[in-house]
N, C-alpha and C positions, 0 to 999 in steps of 0.2 A: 325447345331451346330458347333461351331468355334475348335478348338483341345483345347485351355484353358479351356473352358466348360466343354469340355470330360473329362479333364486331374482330374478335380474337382471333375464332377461326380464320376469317379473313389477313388478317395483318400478319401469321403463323404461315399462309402460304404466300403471299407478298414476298416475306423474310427467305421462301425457301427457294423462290424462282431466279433463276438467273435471269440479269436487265442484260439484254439486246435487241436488237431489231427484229429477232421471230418469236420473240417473247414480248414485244411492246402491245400488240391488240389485247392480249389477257391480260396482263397487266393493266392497262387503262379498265378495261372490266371490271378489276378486282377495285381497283381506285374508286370505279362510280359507285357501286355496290356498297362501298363503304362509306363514301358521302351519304348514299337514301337513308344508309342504316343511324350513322350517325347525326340526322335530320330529324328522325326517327325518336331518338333519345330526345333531343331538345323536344319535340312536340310529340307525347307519349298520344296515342289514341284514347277514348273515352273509355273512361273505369280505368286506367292503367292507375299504377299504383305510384305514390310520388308526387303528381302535378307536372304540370309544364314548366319550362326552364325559366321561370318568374324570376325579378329581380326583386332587391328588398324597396318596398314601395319608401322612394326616397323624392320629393319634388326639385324638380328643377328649377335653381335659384340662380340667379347671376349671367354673366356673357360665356361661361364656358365651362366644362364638367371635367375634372380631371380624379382621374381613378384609382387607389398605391393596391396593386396585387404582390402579394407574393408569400413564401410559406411562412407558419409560424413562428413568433418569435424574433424577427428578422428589425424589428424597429419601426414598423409601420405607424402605432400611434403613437410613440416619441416623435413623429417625426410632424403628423397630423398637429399636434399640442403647440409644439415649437414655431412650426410654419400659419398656423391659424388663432392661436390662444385659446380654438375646442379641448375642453379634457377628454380627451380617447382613456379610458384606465390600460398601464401597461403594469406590468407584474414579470417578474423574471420567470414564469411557467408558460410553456404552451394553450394556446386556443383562448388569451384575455378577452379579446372582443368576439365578440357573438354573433353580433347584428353589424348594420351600415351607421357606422357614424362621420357626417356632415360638417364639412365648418367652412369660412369664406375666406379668403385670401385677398385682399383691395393691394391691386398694384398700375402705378399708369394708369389710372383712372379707371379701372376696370374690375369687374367685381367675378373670381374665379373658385367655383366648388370645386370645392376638395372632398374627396368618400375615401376615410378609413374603411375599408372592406375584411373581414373574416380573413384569416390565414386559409391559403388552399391548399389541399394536398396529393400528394399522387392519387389521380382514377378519378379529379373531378370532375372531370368530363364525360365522365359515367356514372357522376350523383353522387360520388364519395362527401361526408363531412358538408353540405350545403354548399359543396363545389358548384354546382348546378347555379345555384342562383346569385352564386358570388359573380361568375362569370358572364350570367345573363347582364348582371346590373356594368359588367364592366364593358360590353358591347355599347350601353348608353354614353359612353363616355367619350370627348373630343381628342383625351388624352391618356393614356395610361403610363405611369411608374412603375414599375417593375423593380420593387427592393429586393435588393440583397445583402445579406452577412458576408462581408467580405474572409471571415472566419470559415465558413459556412463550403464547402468544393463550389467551383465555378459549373459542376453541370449542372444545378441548379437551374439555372437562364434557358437550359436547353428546357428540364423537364416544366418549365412554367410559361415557355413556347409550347408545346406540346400541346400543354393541356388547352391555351388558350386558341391553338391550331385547330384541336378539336372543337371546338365549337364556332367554327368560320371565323373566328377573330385576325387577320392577318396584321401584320405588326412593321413595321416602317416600310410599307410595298404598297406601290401603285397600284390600281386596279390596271390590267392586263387590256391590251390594245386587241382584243379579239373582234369581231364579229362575226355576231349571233343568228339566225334569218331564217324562221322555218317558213314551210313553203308548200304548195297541196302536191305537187308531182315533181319527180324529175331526182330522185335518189337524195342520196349526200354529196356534195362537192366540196373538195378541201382545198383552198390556195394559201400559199406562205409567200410573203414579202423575201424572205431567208431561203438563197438556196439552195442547203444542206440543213434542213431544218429536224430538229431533233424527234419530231413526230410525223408519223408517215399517215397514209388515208384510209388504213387496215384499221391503225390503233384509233381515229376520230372515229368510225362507223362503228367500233367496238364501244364505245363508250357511249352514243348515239343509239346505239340498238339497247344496253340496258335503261336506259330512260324513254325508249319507246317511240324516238325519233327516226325516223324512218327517209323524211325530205327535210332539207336544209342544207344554206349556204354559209360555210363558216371557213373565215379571212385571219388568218393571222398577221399584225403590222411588224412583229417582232420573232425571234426566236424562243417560245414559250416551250411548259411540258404537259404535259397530260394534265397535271393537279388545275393548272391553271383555265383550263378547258373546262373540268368540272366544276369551276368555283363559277366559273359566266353562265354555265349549263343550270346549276342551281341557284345562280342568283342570291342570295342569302349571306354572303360575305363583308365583314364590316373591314373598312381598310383606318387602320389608327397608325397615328405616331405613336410610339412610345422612348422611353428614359430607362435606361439600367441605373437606376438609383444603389451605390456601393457606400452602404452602411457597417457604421464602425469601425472608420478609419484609424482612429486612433489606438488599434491596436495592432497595425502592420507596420513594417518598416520602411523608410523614403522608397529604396529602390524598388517593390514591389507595390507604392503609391504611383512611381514613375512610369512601370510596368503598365498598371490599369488606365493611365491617362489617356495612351495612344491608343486607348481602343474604341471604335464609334458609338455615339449616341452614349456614352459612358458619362455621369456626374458622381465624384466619390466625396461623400458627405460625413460627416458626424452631429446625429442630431442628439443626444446625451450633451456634448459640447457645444453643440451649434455652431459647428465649422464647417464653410460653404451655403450656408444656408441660402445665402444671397445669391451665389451662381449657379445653384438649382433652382429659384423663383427665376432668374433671369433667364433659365435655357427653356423652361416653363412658356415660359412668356414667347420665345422665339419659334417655338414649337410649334405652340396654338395660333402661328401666323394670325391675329388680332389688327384689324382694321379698327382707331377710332378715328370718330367724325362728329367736329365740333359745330352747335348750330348757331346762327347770326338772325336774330330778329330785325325786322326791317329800321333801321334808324338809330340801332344801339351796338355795343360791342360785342364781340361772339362770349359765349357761354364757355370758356375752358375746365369750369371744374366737374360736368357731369359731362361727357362724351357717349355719344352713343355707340355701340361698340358692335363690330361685325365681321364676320369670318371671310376670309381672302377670297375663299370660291363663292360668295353670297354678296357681294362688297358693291352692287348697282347703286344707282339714285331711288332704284323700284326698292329694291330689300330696303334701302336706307327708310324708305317715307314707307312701310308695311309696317317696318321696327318701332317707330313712334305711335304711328295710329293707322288703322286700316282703310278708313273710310278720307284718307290722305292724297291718295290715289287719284279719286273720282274728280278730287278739286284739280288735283296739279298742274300748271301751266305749262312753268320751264322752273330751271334752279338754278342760281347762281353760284359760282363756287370760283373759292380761293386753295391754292396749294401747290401740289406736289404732280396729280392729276391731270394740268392745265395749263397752257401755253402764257395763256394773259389772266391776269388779275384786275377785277372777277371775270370768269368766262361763263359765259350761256351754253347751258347743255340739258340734256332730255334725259327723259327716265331709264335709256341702256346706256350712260355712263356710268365708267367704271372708276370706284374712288381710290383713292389713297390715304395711308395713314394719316392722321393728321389733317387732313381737308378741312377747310370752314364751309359750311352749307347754309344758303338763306336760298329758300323755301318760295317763290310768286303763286301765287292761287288763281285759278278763274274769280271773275268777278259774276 
């Protein structure tokens, strides 16, 4: 029986069980079982047929990688062409681009990849049409799009959640406040911060004993579910923001414009026309939470037009001085910095301050 078959049989009796509390241990069972199996698929064993879930060998240019998934047809390299001035070829037929095509977007001083990616379509997360590798390449990414045909039914979003669910992609969520602790003796122990917490100590040791864990100490800070338990257990989870990008505006009417507006993480665009273009770069922009940081040479004016540019959770004076040169480090004294950061102007601070947008940085060395 091939692992797609498994993967079905599995999710066939998921669908058939009824969800409560003398059903939550098997259930979380059937959950893990279907993480290994789906683990599995991304990283086939040797001689399997297909390859591992490789992305299209694409290098990483600029301060940040942002990714347009979604089905065929839907606008994606209109949209690439218009926002970057790359020619993507678009054609009014299904499956135009083939491959990853690349282009830069300079905004705010900051230089942002864009990947035209292949149309995906249902089952790529089980290798359908180069779904595989559209997906792996879109794990690489700081950001993903997610276009849509506003034409096109709205479950759409769901099945391209899904497919991107399948392959540990998690899409505007936190990484889960668990902790993890295996340990040589002493069983499983489960504590919740939540007094009525939605998982009991039946369904963690269920899930625990199919991965082969047998001792560990696992804390929940929050009210989580089972899924969330296997995503820490397997580790392997990428956490992105993403954009419902809603293509093709110009052929709905205001009130169902109005409709789509109040909905979250929504930007409804027309790239044929190029309307909004600009408050999709700009929510772009807000997304990819971008740190720049302008440098000041000793005795002259700061540098405003090339910024060094760096992401909110990396945003130190250490990442700041790695990102210019590595061997930056071994000199560094102290830094001085102006800004947003900083109580006086300039202030003396060490290499675990934390910057802000906009900061001017000058640099002292060992002598």
């Amino acid at each position: 029986m091939s692992v797609v078959q498994k993967i079905k049989e599995i999710e066939d009796e998921m669908a058939r069980t009824q969800k409560n509390k003398a059903t939550m241990g098997h259930l979380g069972m059937l959950k893990a079982k279907l993480a290994k199996l789906k683990k599995e698929l991304l990283e086939p064993g040797p001689g399997a047929k297909g390859g591992a879930g490789e992305g299209f060998d694409v290098n990483k240019v600029g301060d940040a990688r942002v990714g347009f998934v979604g089905f065929p047809s839907v606008g994606k390299s209109t949209l690439l062409t218009k926002l970057t001035g790359t020619f993507s070829e678009a054609a009014s037929y299904e499956f135009t681009t083939l491959t990853c095509v690349p282009g830069i977007v300079r905004y705010r001083g900051a230089k942002i990849q864009m990947l035209d990616l292949p149309g995906i379509i249902e089952g790529a997360k089980d290798g359908k049409g180069r779904g595989r590798q559209v997906i792996s390449t879109a794990r690489t990414c700081n950001l993903i799009l997610v276009v849509l045909d506003c034409m096109k039914p709205l479950t759409h979003k769901k099945l391209i959640e899904h497919e991107l669910e399948g392959f540990g992609i998690r899409l505007n969520k936190t990484p889960p406040k668990i902790t993890f602790r295996k340990k040589d003796k002493g069983g499983v122990s489960f504590s919740s911060a939540v007094k009525e917490a939605k998982v009991d100590i039946d369904a963690v040791k269920a899930v625990c004993s199919e991965y082969r864990i047998h001792n560990a100490d696992i804390h929940f800070a929050e009210d989580y579910d089972i899924d969330d338990l296997v995503d820490v257990i397997e580790g392997s989870r990428v956490y992105v923001p993403a954009i419902y990008v809603v293509n093709k505006i110009d052929q709905i009417t205001l009130e169902e414009l109005n409709v789509m507006d109040k909905l979250p993480h929504y930007c409804p665009v027309c790239g044929f026309l190029e309307w909004n273009l600009d408050g999709l770069v700009e929510m772009i922009w807000e997304y990819l939470d971008l740190v720049r940081v302008y440098t000041k040479p000793k005795g002259k004016l700061p540098d405003f037009n090339e910024p060094v540019v760096l992401h909110r959770n990396k945003a130190t004076m250490e990442d700041f001085c790695n990102k210019i040169h590595k061997t930056m480090l071994k000199n560094f004294k102290y830094g001085l910095v102006w800004g947003a950061s900083v109580k006086h102007r300039p202030q003396r601070i060490g290499k675990e301050h934390q910057l802000e947008d906009e900061d001017i940085v000058q640099i002292v060395k060992k002598v």
